[in-house]
KEVODREN-343880 format. One line per 3 residues: their letters; for each residue x, y, z of C-alpha. Coordinates in nm, 3 decimals. Layout:
BEGIN
A	X,Y,Z  ...
This chain:
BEGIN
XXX	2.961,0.555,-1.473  3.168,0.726,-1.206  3.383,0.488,-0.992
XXX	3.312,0.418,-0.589  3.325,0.684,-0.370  3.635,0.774,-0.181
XXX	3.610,0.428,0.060  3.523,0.193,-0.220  3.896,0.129,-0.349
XXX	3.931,-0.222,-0.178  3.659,-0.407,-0.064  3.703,-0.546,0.261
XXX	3.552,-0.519,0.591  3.529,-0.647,0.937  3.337,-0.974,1.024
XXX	3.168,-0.914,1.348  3.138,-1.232,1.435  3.483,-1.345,1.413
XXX	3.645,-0.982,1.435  3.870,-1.049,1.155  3.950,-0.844,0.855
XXX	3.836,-1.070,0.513  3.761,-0.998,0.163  3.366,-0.908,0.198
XXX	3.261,-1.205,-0.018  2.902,-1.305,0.079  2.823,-1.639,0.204
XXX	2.599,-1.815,0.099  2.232,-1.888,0.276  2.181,-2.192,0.138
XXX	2.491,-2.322,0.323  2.446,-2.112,0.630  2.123,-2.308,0.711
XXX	2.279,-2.601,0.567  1.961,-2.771,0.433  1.882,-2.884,0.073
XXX	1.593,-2.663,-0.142  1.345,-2.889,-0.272  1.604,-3.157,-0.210
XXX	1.833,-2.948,-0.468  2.181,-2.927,-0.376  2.251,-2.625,-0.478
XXX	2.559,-2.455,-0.270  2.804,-2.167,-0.318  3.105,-2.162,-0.175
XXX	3.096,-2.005,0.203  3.372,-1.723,0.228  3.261,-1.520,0.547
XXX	3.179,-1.761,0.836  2.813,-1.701,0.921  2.783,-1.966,1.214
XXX	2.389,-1.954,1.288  2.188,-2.152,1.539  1.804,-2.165,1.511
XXX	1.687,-2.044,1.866  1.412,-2.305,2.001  1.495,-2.572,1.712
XXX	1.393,-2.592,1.361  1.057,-2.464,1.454  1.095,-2.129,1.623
XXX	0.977,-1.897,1.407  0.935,-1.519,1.476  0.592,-1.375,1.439
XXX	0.679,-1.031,1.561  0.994,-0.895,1.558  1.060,-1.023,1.904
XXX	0.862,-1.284,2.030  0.867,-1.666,1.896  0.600,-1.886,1.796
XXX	0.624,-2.249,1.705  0.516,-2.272,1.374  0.517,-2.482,1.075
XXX	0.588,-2.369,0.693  0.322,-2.150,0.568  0.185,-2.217,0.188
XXX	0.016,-1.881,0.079  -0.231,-1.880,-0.210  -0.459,-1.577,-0.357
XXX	-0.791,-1.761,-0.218  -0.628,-1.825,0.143  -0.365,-1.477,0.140
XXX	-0.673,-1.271,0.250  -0.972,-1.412,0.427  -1.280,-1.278,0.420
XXX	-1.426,-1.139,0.773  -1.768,-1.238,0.890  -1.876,-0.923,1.030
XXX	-2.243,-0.953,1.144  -2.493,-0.657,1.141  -2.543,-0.455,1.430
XXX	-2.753,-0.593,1.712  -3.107,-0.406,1.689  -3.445,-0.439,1.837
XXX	-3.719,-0.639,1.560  -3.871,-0.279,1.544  -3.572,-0.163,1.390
XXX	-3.536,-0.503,1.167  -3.859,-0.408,1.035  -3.796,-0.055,0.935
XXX	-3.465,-0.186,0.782  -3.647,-0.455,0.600  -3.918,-0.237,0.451
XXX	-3.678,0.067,0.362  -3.415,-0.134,0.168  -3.780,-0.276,-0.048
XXX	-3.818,0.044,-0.133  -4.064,0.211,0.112  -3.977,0.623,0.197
XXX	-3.786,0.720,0.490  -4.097,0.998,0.544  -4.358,0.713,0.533
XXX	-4.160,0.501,0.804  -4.054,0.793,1.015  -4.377,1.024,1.010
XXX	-4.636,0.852,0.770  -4.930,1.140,0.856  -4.706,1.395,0.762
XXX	-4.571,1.591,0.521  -4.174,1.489,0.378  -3.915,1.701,0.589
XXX	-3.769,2.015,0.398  -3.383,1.896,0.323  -3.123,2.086,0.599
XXX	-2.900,1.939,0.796  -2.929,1.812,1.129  -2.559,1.876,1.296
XXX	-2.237,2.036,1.222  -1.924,1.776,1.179  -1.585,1.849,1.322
XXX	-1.375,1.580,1.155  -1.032,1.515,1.311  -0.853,1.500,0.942
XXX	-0.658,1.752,0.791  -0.609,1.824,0.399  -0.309,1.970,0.237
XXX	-0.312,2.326,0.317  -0.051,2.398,-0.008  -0.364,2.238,-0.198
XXX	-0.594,2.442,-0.027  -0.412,2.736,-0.063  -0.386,2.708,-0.421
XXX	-0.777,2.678,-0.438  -0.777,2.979,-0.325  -0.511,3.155,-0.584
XXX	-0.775,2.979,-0.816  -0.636,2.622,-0.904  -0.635,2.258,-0.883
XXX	-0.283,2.114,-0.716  -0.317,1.757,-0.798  0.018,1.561,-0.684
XXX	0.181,1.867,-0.797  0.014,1.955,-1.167  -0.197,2.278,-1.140
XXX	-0.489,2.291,-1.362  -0.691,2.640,-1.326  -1.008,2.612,-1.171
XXX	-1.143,2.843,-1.508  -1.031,2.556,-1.754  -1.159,2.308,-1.571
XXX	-1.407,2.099,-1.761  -1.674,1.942,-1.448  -1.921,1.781,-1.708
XXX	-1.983,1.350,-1.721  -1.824,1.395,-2.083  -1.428,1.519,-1.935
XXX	-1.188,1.312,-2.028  -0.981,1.323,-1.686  -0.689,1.131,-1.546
XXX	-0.780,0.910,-1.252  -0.636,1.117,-1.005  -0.823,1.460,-1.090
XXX	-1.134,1.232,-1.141  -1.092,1.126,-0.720  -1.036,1.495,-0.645
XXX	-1.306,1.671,-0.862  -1.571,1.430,-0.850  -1.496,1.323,-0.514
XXX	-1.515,1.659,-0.372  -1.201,1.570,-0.135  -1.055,1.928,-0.236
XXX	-1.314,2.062,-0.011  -1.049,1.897,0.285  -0.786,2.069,0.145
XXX	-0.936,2.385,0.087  -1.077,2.408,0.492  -0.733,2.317,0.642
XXX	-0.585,2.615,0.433  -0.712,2.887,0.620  -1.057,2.999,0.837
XXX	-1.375,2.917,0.719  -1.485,3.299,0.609  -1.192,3.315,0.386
XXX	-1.285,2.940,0.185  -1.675,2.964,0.139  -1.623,3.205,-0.188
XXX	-1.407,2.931,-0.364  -1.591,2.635,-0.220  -1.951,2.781,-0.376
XXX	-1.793,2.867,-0.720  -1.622,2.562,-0.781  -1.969,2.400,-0.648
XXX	-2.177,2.667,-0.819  -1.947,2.520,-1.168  -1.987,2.129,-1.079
XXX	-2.357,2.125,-1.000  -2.467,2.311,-1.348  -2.309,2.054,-1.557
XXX	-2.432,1.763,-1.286  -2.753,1.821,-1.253  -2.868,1.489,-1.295
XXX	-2.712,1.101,-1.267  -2.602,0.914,-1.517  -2.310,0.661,-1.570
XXX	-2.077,0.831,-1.649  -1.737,0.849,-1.409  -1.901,1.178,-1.168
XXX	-2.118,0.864,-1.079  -1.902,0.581,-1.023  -2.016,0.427,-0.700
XXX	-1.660,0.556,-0.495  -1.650,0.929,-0.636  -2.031,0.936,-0.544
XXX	-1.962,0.875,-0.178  -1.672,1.017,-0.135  -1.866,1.330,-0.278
XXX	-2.147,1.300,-0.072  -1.938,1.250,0.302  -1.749,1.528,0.201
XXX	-1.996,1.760,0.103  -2.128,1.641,0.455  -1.837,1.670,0.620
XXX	-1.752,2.006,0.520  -2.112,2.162,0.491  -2.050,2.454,0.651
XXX	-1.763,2.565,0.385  -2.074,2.532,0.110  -2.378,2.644,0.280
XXX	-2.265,2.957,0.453  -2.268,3.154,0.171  -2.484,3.473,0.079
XXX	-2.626,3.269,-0.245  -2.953,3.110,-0.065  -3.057,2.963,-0.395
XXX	-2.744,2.768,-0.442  -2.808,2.651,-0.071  -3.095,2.517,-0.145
XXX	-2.975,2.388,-0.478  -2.696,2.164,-0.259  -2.917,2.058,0.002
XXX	-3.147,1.937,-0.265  -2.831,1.768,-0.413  -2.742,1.585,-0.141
XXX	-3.083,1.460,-0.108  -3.085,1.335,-0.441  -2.704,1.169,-0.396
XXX	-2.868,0.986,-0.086  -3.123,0.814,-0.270  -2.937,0.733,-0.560
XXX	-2.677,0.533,-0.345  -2.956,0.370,-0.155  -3.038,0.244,-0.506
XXX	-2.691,0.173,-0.701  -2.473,0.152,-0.403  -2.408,-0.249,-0.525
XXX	-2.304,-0.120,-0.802  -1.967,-0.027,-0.685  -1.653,-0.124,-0.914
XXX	-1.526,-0.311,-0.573  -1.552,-0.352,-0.237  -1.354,0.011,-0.167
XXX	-1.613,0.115,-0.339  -1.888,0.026,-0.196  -1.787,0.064,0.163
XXX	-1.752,0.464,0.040  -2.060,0.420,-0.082  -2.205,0.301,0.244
XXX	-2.037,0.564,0.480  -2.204,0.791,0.252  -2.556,0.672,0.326
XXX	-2.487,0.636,0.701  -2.372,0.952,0.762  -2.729,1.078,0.515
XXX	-2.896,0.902,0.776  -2.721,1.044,1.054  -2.771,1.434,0.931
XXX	-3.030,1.433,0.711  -3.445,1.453,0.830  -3.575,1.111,0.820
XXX	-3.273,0.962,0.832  -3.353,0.679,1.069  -3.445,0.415,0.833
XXX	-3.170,0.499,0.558  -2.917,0.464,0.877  -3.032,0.107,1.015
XXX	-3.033,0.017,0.637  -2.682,0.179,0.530  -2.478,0.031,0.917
XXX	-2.611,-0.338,0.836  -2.461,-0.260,0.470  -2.168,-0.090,0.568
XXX	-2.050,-0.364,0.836  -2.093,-0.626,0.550  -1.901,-0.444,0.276
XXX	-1.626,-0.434,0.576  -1.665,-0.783,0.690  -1.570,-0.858,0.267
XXX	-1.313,-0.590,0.222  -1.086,-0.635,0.521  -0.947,-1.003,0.638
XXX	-0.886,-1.108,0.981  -0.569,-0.937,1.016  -0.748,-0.622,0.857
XXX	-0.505,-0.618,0.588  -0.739,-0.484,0.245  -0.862,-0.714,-0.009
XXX	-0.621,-0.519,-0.278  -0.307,-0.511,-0.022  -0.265,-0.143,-0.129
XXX	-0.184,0.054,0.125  -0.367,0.346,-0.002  -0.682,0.201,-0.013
XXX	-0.616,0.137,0.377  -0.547,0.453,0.420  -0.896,0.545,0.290
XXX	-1.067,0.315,0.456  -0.956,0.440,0.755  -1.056,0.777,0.654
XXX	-1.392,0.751,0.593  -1.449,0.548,0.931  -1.283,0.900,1.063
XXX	-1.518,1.055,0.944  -1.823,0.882,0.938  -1.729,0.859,1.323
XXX	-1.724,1.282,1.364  -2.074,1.230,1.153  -2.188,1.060,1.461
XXX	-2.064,1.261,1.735  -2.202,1.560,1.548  -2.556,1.395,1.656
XXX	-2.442,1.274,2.025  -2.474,0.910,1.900  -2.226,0.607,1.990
XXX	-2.136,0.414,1.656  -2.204,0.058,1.628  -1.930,-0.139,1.803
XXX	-1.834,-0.317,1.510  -1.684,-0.024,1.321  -1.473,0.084,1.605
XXX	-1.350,-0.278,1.635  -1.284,-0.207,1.219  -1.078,0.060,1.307
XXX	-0.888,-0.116,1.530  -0.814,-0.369,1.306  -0.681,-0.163,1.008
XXX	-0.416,0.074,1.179  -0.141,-0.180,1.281  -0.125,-0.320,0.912
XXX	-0.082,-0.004,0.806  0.194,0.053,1.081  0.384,-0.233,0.936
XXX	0.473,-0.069,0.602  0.598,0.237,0.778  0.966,0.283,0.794
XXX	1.158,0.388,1.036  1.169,0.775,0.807  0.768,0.756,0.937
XXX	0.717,0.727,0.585  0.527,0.511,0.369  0.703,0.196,0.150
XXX	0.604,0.198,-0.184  0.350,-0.132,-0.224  0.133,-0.149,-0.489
XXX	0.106,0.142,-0.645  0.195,0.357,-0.364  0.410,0.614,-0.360
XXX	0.603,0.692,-0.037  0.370,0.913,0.145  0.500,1.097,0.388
XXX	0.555,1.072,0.765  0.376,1.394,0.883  0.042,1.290,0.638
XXX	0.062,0.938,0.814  0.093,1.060,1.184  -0.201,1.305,1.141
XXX	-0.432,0.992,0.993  -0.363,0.769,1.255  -0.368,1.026,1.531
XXX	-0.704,1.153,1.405  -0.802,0.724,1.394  -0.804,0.770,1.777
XXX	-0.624,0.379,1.779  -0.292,0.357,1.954  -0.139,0.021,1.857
XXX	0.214,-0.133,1.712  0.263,-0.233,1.370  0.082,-0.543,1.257
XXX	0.279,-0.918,1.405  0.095,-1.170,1.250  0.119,-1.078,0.887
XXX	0.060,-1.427,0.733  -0.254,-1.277,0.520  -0.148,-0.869,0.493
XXX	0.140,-1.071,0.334  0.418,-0.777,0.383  0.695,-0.945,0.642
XXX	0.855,-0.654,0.851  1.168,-0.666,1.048  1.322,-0.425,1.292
XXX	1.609,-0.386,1.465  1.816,-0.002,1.571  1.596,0.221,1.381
XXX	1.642,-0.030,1.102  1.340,-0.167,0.903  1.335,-0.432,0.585
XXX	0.934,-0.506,0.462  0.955,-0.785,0.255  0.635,-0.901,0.029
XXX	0.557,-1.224,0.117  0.241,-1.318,-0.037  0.061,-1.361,-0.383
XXX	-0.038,-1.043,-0.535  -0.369,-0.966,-0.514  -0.668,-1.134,-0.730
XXX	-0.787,-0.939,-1.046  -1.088,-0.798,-0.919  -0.986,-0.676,-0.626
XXX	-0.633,-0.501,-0.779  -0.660,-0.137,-0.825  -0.284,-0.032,-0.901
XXX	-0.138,-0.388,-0.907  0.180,-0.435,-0.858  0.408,-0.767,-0.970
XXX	0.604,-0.683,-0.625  0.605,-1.070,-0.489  0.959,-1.150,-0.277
XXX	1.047,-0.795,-0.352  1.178,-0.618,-0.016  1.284,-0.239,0.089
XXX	1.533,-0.135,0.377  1.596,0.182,0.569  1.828,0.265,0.787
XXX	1.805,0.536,1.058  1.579,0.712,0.858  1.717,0.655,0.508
XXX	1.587,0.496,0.253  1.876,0.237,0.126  1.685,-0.015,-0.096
XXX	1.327,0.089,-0.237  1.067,-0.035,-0.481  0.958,0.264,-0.777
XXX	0.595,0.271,-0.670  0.358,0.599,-0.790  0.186,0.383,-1.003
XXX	-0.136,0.526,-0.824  -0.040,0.895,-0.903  -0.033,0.832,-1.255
XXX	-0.222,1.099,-1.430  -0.060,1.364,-1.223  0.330,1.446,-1.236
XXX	0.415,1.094,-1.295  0.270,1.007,-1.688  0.012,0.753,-1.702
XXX	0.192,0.613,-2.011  0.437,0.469,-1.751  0.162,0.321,-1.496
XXX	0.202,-0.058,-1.612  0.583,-0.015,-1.595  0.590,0.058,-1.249
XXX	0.385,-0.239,-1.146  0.641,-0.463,-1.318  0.847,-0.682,-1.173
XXX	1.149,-0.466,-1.263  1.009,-0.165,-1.111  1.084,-0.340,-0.795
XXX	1.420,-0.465,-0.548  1.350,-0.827,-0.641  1.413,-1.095,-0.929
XXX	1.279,-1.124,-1.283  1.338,-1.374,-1.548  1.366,-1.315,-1.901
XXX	1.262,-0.962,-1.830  0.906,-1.110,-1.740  0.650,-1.059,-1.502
XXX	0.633,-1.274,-1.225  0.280,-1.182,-1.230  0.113,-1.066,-1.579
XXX	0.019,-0.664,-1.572  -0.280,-0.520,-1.752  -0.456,-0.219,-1.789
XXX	-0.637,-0.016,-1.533  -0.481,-0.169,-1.276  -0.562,-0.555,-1.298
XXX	-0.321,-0.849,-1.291  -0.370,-1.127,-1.460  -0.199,-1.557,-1.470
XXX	0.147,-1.564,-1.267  0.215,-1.574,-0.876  -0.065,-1.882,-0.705
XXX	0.163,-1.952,-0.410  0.383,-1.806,-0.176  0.505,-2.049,0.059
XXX	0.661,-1.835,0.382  0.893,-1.980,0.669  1.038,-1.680,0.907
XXX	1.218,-1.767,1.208  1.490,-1.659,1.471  1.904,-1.731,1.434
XXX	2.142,-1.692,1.654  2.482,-1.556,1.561  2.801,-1.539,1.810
XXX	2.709,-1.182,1.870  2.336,-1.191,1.903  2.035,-1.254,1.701
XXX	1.918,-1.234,1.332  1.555,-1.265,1.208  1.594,-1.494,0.896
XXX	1.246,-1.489,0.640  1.237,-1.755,0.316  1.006,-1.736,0.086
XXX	0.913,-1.894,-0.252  0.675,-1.834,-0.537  0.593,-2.013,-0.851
XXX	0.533,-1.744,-1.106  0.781,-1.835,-1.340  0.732,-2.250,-1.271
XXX	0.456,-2.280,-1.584  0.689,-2.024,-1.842  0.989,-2.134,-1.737
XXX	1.040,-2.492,-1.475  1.157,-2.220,-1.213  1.045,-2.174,-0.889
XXX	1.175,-1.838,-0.704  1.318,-1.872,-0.383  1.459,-1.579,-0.163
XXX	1.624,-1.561,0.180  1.690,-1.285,0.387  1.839,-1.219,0.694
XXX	1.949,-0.938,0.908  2.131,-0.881,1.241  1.928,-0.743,1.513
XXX	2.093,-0.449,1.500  2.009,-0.379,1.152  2.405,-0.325,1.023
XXX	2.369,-0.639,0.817  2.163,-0.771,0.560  2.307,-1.130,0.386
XXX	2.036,-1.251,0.102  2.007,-1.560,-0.147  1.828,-1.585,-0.448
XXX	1.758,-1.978,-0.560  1.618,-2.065,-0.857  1.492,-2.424,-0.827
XXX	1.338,-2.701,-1.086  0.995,-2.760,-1.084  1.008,-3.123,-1.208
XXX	1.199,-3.420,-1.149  1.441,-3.302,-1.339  1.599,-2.956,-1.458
XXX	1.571,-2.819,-1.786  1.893,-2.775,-2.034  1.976,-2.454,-2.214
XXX	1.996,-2.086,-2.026  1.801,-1.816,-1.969  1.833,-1.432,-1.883
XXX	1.811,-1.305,-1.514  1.839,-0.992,-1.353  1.825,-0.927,-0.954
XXX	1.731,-0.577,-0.929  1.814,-0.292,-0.616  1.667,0.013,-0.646
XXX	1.896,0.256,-0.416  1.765,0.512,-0.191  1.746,0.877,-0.331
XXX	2.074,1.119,-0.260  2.268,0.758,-0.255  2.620,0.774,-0.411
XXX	2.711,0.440,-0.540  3.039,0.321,-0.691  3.145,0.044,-0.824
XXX	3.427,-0.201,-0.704  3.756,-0.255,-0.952  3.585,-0.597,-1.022
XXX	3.290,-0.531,-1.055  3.177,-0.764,-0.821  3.064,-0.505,-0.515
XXX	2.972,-0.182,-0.470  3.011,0.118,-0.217  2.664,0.343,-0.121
XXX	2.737,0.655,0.061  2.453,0.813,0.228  2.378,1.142,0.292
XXX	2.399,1.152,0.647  2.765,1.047,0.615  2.733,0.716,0.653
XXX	2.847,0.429,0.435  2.749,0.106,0.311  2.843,-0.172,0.127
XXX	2.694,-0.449,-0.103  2.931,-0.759,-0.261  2.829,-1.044,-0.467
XXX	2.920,-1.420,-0.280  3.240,-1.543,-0.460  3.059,-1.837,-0.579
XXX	2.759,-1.664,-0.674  2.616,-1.804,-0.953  2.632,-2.178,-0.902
XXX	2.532,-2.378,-1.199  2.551,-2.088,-1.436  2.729,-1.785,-1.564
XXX	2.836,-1.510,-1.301  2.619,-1.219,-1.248  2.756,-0.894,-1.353
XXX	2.709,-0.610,-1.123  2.624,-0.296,-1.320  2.452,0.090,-1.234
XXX	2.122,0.145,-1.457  1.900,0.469,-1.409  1.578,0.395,-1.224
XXX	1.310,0.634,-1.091  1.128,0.670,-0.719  0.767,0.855,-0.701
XXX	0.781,1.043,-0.341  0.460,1.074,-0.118  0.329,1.383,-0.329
XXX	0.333,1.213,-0.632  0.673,1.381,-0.776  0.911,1.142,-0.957
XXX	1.259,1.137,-0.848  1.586,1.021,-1.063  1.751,0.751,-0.858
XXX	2.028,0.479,-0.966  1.985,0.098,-0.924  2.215,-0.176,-0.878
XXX	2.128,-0.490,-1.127  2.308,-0.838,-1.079  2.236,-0.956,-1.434
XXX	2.353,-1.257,-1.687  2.238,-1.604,-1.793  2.168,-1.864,-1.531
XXX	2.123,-2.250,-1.604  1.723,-2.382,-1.637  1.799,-2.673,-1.397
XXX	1.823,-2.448,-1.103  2.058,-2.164,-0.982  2.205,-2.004,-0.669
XXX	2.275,-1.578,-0.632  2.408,-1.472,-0.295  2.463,-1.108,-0.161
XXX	2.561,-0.879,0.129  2.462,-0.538,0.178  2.670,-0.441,0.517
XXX	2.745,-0.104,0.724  3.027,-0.009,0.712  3.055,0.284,0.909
């Protein structure tokens, strides 16, 4: 491995709060706050003074990233991390109770809504003008005559649409789903997309006749299939081929009343609110459709009431399942304007509640961190979703149950996961990611987690999925190169992380203020008598990030021997990093010129064996699924099992 770059040759730099030149060895957090862990004395020697004050007394604790709360010490578990909503069904007359009741027993929407006449001929009652866009370069490749999924082309010819397709999970969402048909309108006007809309159609509907259980008819891919073909009606029924009109309008009669009947069914509660969305907006433009609405908006708001929690942070914390959740209340929204109708007040109030989460993992690049299973989507893709959400709000404050802790400060954002991971059955990519954090600075991405593990199937191999969602895959802590958490297959986590316990609160330095956040979890305390504890804390104006990692007993007493540790930092792509002479620091320069540096604390290592600072490879999976060769620093060695202390600086530099 190369050396530093050019600045890295001695490692010093300038205290600002004393404004004296010393070596850049880190102090300590555990003796900045000057408090025992557990009652645990363990200390490292202070080299920089890093004279803090808490503002408002030991119980000031920022909420925000401006305002403080008095709070006390906040013990997170997977039960408690999310809380279900109570969201009630929408108020309506006992009229409309009845038809509800006797539709969902089975009675037909043509008996309730004209019993003395004949059923309605399918069509569709309104045309939909949905506020999202699709990816044109997907949409344009439609029309060249492929599939561009996160970057692999597959040609439309060799594409196999029957149950029996052995697909990866991310062609499943697209095919199945129908959400090319998004892509494929934003890629140029209608009369040049209705050709390659009705062929690929004209392909899926021969081998798709009917349902079954196979994956075309898992719950999600049903309703996404169904809104879209909705949605986007007018790209598959303007055609000259009147017999495959009526074919799909017979189709998405069918695909109504199977979800009426299976929509419980769903693999979880993502699921099933696509599932529902579906059915309202059948209601909303199909004849009849009065009884299947009043029965799919009582389901819908119910299936939202279990999938969000109060802070409207998803059940599976992935931030891509927000993002479709906000989607289809897009567009199940433009499915009710299309018929001059107000939606019930409770999804607005949904929608509401689900953009400022989002807005917390967004970094000051306007892109996406990478959080369970996510890869970093990009800024434009995430403006364009929450302009079309209509909701104008900041990013989330009180994110005690979302669980991600975000900080900002001079276009300068760490997110930091605070919170258990979440429970099996509600997991879709995830992730091992607890007290893992990410920073960006003006724009750059310094510190990052791998994510992708979403997009595997596409460019990124899905032989690599579970390794993203390790523990090592992200900027945190591991122990014997385990999982804090315990990673399966398909996406489920199993024994590891219970509690989080979360204290965040403002410090004031001599030259303003730092936002301080320390956080434990136990999912090493039942392998190994180790309880993770991590503090950050960063100057206001984001130049300065000093952290601690504290491994502490779990009984009375520690445990003898040693055991292997590694604190990992994935670095930012286009990063240059170098290595100090002694190994105990490095030098990142940036590729807007700028340069940064990150030392090990003197002392670091208290009760055990020094770290060693070392470069490994790593890899980073961009917003469009694409995996990236980045570099990672890795503070690694054997620490004591009764308890050890790891402090660090990363600083600007200039």
């Amino acid at each position: 491995m190369d050396q530093a770059p050019a600045r890295t040759g001695e490692f010093s730099a300038t205290d600002s709060d004393t404004g004296t030149n010393t070596v850049a060895d880190v102090a300590p957090v555990s003796s900045v706050v000057n408090r025992d862990v557990h009652n645990r004395k363990v200390r490292s020697q202070m080299a920089i003074p890093f004279d803090t004050q808490d503002v408002g007394g030991g119980d000031a604790l920022i909420m925000g990233e401006s305002a403080a709360h008095s709070a006390k010490r906040e013990t997170l578990e997977p039960g408690r991390a999310l809380v279900i909503s109570d969201f009630a069904p929408p108020s309506t007359s006992a009229g409309e109770r009845l038809i509800r009741f006797a539709y969902r027993m089975g009675m037909s929407a043509s008996t309730l809504s004209a019993p003395f006449s004949k059923p309605a001929k399918p069509r569709l009652l309104g045309t939909v003008e949905s506020p999202l866009l699709g990816e044109r370069a997907a949409g344009v490749a439609l029309r060249t005559g492929h599939f561009l999924v996160h970057g692999v082309k597959a040609p439309i010819t060799q594409m196999d649409f029957s149950p029996t397709a052995r697909l990866t999970p991310p062609f499943d969402k697209v095919i199945h789903g129908f959400s090319w048909l998004r892509d494929l309108a934003s890629s140029a006007p209608r009369e040049q997309c209705t050709a390659t809309a009705e062929r690929v159609l004209a392909a899926w509907l021969a081998v798709n006749s009917k349902p079954g259980k196979s994956t075309p008819w898992n719950v999600e891919h049903v309703g996404h299939r169904l809104l879209n073909w909705l949605v986007h009606a007018p790209l598959i029924l303007s055609g000259k081929d009147a017999k495959l009109r009526g074919q799909t309008l017979e189709a998405m009669s069918d695909t109504a009343r199977w979800l009426d009947r299976n929509v419980s069914k769903a693999n979880d509660r993502s699921g099933e609110v696509a599932g529902w969305c579906a059915i309202v907006a059948a209601g909303l433009l199909l004849p009849e459709g009065r009884p299947r609405r009043l029965f799919g908006e009582a389901g819908l708001i119910r299936a939202l009431g279990e999938l969000v929690a109060d802070d409207g942070g998803v059940l599976s914390r992935s931030p891509l399942a927000q993002m479709d959740a906000i989607a289809l209340l897009v567009d199940l929204s433009a499915c009710y304007r299309a018929r001059d109708m107000d939606p019930p007040e409770a999804l607005g109030t949904m929608l509401d509640l689900l953009v400022p989460p989002l807005l917390s993992l967004i970094h000051s690049d306007g892109g996406l961190g990478s959080w369970q299973g996510a890869g970093a989507v990009r800024a434009d893709r995430l403006a364009a979703l929450i302009d079309a959400s209509g909701v104008r709000a900041r990013p989330l404050k009180d994110v005690r149950q979302w669980g991600y802790q975000r900080v900002a400060g001079n276009k300068t954002t760490l997110i930091f996961d605070a919170a258990p991971p979440p429970l099996s059955r509600n997991a879709r990519a995830g992730s091992a990611s607890t007290l893992a954090f990410e920073l960006c600075a003006q724009g750059q991405r310094i510190i990052v987690n791998c994510g992708g593990a979403a997009f595997g199937g596409g460019q990124v191999p899905a032989r690599i999925e579970q390794g993203l969602r390790a523990t090592a895959a992200h900027s945190t802590l591991t122990l014997d190169d385990a999982n804090s958490t315990a990673v399966h297959i398909n996406g489920k986590l199993g024994a590891g992380v219970n509690e989080v316990e979360v204290d965040r609160r403002s410090q004031r330095l001599k030259q303003g203020l730092a936002a301080r956040i320390e956080a434990s979890h136990d999912g090493y305390a039942a392998r190994y008598g180790l309880t993770h504890r991590r503090v950050l804390i960063m100057r206001e104006d984001g130049s300065e990030l000093r952290g601690e990692d504290l491994l502490v007993p779990t009984g009375k007493k520690g445990k003898n021997g040693k055991i292997g540790f590694a604190i990992r930092f994935h670095i930012g792509r286009g990063i240059e990093i170098g290595l100090s002479e002694d190994k105990k620091g490095a030098g990142l320069a940036l590729p807007d010129g700028t340069y940064w540096q990150f030392r090990m604390a003197a002392g670091s290592g208290t009760g055990s064996e020094s770290g060693e600072l070392k470069i490994e490879e790593s890899m980073w999976v961009d917003g469009n699924g694409r995996p990236h060769p980045i570099q990672q620093l890795v503070v690694q060695g054997m620490t004591s099992r009764s308890g050890g202390s790891f402090s660090w600086l990363l600083k600007k530099m200039g």
